[in-house]
N, C-alpha and C positions, 0 to 999 in steps of 0.2 A: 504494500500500500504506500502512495507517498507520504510525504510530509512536507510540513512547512517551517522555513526558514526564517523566522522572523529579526531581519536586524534594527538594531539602536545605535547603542553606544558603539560601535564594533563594526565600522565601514570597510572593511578590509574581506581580504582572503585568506590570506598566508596568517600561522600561527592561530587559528581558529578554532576553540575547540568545539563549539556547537556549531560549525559547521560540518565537523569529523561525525559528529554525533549523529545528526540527521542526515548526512552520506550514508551513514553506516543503517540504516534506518529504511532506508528505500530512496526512490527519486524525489528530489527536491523541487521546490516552489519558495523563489526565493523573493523577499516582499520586504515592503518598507511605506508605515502606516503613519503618513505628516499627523500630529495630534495637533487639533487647531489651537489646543490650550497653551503648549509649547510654542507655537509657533507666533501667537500671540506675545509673550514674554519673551522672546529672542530678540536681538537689535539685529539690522541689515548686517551687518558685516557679518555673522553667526550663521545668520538663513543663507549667507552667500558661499559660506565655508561649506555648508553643510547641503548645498543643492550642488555644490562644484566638485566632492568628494561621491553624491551618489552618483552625477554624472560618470563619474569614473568608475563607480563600483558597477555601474552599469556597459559601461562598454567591457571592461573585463570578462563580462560575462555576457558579451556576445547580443548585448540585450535583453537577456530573459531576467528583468527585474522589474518586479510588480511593483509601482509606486503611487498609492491611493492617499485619499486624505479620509480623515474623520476620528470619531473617536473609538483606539483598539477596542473596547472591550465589546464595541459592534461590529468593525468590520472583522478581525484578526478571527472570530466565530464565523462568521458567513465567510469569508474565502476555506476556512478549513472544510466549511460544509462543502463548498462547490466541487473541491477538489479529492473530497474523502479522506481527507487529511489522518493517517495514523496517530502521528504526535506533532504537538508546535514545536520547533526547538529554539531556546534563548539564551542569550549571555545572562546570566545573572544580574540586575540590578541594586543596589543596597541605598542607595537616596531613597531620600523618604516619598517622592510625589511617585519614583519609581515603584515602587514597591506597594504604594495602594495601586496604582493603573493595572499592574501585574497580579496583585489578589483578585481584581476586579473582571480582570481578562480571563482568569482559572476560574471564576464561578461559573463566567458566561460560555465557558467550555464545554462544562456539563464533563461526559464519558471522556474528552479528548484530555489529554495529559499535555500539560504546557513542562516542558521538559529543561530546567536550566542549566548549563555545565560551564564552565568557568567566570572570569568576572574581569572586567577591566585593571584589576590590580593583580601586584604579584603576589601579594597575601589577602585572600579576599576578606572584608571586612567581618568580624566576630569570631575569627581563628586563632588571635593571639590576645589570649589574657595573664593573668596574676596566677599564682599558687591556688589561692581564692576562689577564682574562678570570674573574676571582676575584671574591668577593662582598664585598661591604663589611660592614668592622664596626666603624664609626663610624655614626653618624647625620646628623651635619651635611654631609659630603662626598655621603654617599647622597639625602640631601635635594636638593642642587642638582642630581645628575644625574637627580631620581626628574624635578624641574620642568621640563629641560630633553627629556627622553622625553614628557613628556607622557602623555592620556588621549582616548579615543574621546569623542564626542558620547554622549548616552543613547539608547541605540538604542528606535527605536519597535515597542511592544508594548503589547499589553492584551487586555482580556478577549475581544475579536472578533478578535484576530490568527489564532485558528485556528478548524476547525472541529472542537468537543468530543466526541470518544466518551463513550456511554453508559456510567457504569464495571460496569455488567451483562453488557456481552458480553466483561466479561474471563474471566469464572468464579471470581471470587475473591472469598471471605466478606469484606466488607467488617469493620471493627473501629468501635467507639464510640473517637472523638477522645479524647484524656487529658484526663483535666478532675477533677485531683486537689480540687479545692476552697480551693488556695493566695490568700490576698489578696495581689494587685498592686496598687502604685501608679501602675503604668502600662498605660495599654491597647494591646493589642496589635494586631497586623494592621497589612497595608496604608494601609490608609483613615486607621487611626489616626496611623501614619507619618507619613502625608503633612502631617495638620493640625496633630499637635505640631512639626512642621520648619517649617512657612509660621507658625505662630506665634512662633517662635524669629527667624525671618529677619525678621520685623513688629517684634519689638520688644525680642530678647536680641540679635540677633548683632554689634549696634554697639557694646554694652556688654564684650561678650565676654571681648576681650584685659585688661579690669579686673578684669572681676567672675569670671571662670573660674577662680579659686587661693580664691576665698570661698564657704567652705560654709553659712552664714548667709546668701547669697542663691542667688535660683535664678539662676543667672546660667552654667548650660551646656545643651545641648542636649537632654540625655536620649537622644540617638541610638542610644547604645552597643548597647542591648539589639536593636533594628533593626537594626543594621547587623548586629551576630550572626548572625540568623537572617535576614536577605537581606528584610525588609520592605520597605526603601528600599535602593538602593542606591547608594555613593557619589558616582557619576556625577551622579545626581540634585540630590547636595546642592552638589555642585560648580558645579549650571549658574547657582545661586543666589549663589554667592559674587561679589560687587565685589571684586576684588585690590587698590581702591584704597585700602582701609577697611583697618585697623589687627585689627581683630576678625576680619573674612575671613581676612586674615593670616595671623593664629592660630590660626583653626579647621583651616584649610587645613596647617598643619604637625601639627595632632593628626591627621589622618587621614595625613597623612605616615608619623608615627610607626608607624600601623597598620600600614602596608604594610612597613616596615623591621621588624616583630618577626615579619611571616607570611615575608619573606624571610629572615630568620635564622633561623626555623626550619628551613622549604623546605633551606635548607642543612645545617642542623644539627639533626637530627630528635632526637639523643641527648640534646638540650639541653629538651627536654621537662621531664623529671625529673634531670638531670647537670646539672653544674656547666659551665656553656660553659667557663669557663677552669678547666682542671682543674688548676691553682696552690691551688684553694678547696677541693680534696676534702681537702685535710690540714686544715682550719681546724678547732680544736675547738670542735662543738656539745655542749652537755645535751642528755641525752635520760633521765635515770634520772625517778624517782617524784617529785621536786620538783621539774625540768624538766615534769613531766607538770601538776603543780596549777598553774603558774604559767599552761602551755599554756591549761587551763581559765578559770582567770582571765580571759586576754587575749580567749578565744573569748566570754564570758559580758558583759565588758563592767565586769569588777568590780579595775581593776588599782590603782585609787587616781587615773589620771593622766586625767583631766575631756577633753580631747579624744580621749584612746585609747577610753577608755570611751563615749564618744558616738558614734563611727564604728564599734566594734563593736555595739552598740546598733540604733544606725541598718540595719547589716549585718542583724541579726538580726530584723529586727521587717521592714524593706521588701524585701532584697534584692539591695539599692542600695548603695552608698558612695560618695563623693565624691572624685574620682581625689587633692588634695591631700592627705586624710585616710587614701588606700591606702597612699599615701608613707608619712606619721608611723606608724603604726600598722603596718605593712610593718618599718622600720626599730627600731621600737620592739621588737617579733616577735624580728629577727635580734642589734639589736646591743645593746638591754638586758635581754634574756632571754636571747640567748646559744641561741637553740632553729634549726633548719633550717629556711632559706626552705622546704622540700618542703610542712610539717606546715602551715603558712601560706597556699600557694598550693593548698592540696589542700584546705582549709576555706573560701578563696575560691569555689573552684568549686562546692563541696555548696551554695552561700549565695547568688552573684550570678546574677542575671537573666540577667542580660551575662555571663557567664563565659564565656569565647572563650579558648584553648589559648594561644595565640603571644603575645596581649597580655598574659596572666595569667601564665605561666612566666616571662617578658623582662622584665614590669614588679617582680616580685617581683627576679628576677637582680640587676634596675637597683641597689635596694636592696639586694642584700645584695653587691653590690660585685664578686658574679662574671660576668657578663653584658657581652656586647657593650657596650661606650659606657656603661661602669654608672659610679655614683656613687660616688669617691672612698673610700675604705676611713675613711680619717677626715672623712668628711661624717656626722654622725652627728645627726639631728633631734631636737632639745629638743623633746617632745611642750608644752611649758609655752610655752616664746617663742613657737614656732608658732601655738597658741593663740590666744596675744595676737594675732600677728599678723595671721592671717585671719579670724579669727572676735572682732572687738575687743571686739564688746560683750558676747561671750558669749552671744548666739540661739542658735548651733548647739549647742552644750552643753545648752543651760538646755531647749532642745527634747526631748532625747534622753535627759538624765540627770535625774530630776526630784526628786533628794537636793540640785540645786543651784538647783533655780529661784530660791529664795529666799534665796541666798549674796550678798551684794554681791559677788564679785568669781567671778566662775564659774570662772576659772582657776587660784584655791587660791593665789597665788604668794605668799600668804603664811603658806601652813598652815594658815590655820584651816580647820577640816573638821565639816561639818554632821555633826548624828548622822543613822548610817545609810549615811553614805559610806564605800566603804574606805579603810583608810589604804595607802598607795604602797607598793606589792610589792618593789619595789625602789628604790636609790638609782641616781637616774639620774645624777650624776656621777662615782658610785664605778662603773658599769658601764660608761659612756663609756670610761674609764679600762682597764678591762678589755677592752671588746670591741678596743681601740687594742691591744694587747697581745698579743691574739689574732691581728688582721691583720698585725701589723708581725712578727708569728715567721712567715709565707709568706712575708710579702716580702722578707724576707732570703734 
C-alpha cells in the first residue's frame, strides 16, 4: 500500500530519516500542506526562503511534489484517503504550535498511523535529563551530557530512496509555490545547502572560533536559515567537523546551544511568550507612547548608537543579523529602552530568515536576564565598546549606516556626529543605571 510523505521542517532528501521510513513502507506520495496560520505569521523574506527551497525540493524530485494549502489536520486526512495511504510519515516536531497541529492531524487520522522518526536536532528534545529525571537548565552541564549521549550517523537517503507517486492521483488542486518577490541574500534549497556548508568547511570553519563574534567578517556559516527549514541537517554538518580543530569546537557547541533552547522549550512550552522565571513578570517595562517612538526608532535603525543602528539596518534590508549584534541590540531593546523582550522577539520573527521559535524566545530571554542560563541582570552591553571591539575598524557600520562612511571614527566615541545622523535616544549610562535598579527591586 503506499504512503504518504508529509514534509515540514525537513526540505531536503539526503540524510532523511522519514523518508527511509516511508521508502521502506511502500510507494510514496510526497506532499507539503502551506498552513494558512503559519503562513500568516511568516515575514516575506521567510515565505520567500521557504517557497524557493520547495521549488527545489521539487525539481529534485522530478516534480512529483504535492503542494496544497489549508489547514493539515483536513487536508493531510483527505489526501491519505484519496491515495489509500498505509501510514503518514513525519519528522518529529517538538515546538509547541507543532505539536498541537500534529495531535490534531492523528485524531483526524482515525485507523491511519501518523508515523514520526527522527527530528531536526541531533539530540531530539526530552532525551537528555538529570539523574532525576528532570530537565536541565543550565547549558554547560547539558552540554556534556548532550556529548556524552551522543548522535546517529546521517542516515542514507535521496532522491531514489523511494519510488515517487504521481501527485495527480491524489485528487488535490495543486497550489503555485509562494514566491512573494522578497530579495535574499541567500539561496535556498538543498543543493544550495550543501555548497554554502563545503564552502564554509574549505575555508571558514578553521577561522571560526576567531572570527565568529566579528561582524565585519564573514566568518560564520550562514547555516541558520537551513537548519530552520530542515535543508541540511545537522547530522550532516556534524560528519564534517574534526573535534581536533579549535573552530569544530565551537561550531559544534552552537549547534549545542540549539538543541538546549528546543529542549527548554519541549519542557516549557509557556516560555514561548512568558517569562521562564517568573521572578521577571514584576520587572517594570515602558510601554506608553514614548516607549512606542523609541520602539520605532530601535526597529528603523535610527537610535543614535552606530552599531545598534547597523544591525537593525542590516535586519531590515537582508533579513539577516549577526548572532553578536542580536546580543547588543537585544540588550540595548531591554535594558536601555527599558521596552519587553516580547515586542523584540516578535519583530525578530516578522524580519529573520532564520527565525526559528526556541532559539528566538531563549536567545532574546538570555538577554533580558529571564531565561534559563541567561545573562546576568547587571551584564548590560555598551553598544559603543562592543563596537570597538568586534567590528574595530568600523566595516560593519560604515556598511550598513552610510551617514558614517565618511566619519573617521564610525563608532562616534567621541561625539562628533555627521549631519544627518541621529543624535542618541538615550543616555546609555544614565539607563544602565536604571535598568540596575529595575533588576535589583526583583531580586530582592
Amino acid at each position: 500500500m503506499p504512503t504518504l510523505l508529509w514534509f515540514r521542517r525537513d526540505l531536503r532528501l539526503a540524510d532523511h530519516p522519514a523518508l527511509a521510513a516511508a521508502a521502506a513502507d511502500g510507494d510514496t506520495l510526497a506532499c507539503f500542506v502551506l498552513d494558512p496560520r503559519l503562513e500568516a505569521s511568516a515575514g516575506n523574506r521567510r515565505m520567500q526562503f521557504l517557497g524557493d527551497a520547495l521549488r527545489g525540493l521539487r525539481d529534485d524530485l522530478d516534480g512529483r511534489l504535492l503542494v496544497t494549502r489549508g489547514r493539515p489536520d483536513e487536508q493531510i486526512p483527505r489526501i491519505a484517503k484519496e491515495i489509500g495511504a498505509s501510514a503518514v510519515h513525519i519528522t518529529q516536531d517538538f515546538a509547541p504550535f507543532g505539536k498541537r497541529r500534529d495531535d490534531a492531524v492523528r485524531a483526524a487520522l482515525g485507523s491511519v498511523p501518523l508515523v514520526a522518526t527522527g527530528s531536526p536536532y541531533l539530540v531530539s528534545p526530552g532525551r537528555i535529563t538529570k539523574k532525576d529525571g528532570t530537565p536541565y537548565k543550565v547549558f554547560t552541564p547539558f552540554l556534556s551530557a548532550w556529548r556524552q549521549t551522543g548522535w546517529r550517523k546521517p542516515a542514507r537517503s535521496g532522491p531514489g530512496s523511494a519510488r515517487w507517486l504521481d501527485p495527480a492521483q491524489a485528487g488535490v488542486r495543486q497550489i503555485n509555490i509562494p514566491d512573494p518577490g522578497a530579495g535574499l541574500d541567500l539561496e535556498a534549497g538543498e543543493r544550495a545547502a550543501h555548497r554554502a556548508w563545503r564552502a564554509f568547511v574549505d575555508d571558514g570553519l578553521r577561522r571560526y572560533a576567531d572570527d565568529r563574534n566579528r561582524p565585519d567578517l564573514a566568518g560564520t556559516s550562514r547555516m541558520s536559515a537551513h537548519l530552520k527549514f530542515g535543508t541540511i541537517h545537522p547530522r550532516t554538518l556534524v560528519a564534517d567537523l574534526d573535534l581536533r580543530s579549535s573552530g569544530a569546537l565551537a561550531y559544534l557547541r552552537e549547534l549545542a546551544f540549539r538543541d538546549f533552547y528546543a529542549d527548554v522549550l519541549h519542557h516549557w512550552p509557556a516560555s514561548v511568550w512568558r517569562n521562564w522565571n517568573s521572578d521577571f513578570d514584576s520587572i517594570a517595562t515602558d510601554t506608553g507612547a514614548e516607549a512606542r517612538r523609541r520602539f520605532e526608532s530601535w526597529k528603523s535603525g535610527r537610535t543614535g548608537f552606530p552599531l545598534v543602528d547597523a544591525g537593525m539596518r542590516q535586519l531590515h534590508d537582508t533579513g539577516f543579523l549577526h548572532n553578536r549584534v542580536r546580543m547588543v541590540v537585544a540588550s540595548f531593546l531591554v535594558k536601555d529602552l527599558h521596552l519587553p523582550w516580547q515586542w523584540g522577539a516578535e519583530w525578530f520573527l516578522d524580519q529573520l530568515v532564520d527565525g526559528d521559535m526556541a532559539n528566538n524566545q531563549h536567545g532574546w530571554q538570555w538577554c533580558a536576564g529571564s531565561g534559563t542560563d541567561a545573562a546576568p541582570y547587571f551584564r548590560v552591553f555598551n553598544p559603543i565598546t562592543q563596537g570597538a571591539k568586534f567590528d574595530p575598524q568600523g566595516d560593519y557600520i560604515r556598511r550598513w549606516v552610510p551617514e558614517l562612511r565618511e566619519a573617521d571614527d564610525a563608532h562616534l566615541r567621541k561625539g562628533d556626529r555627521p549631519k544627518g545622523y541621529p543624535q542618541a535616544i538615550v543616555d546609555h549610562g544614565a539607563e544602565r543605571t536604571e535598568a540596575l535598579r529595575r533588576y535589583q527591586g526583583i531580586s530582592g
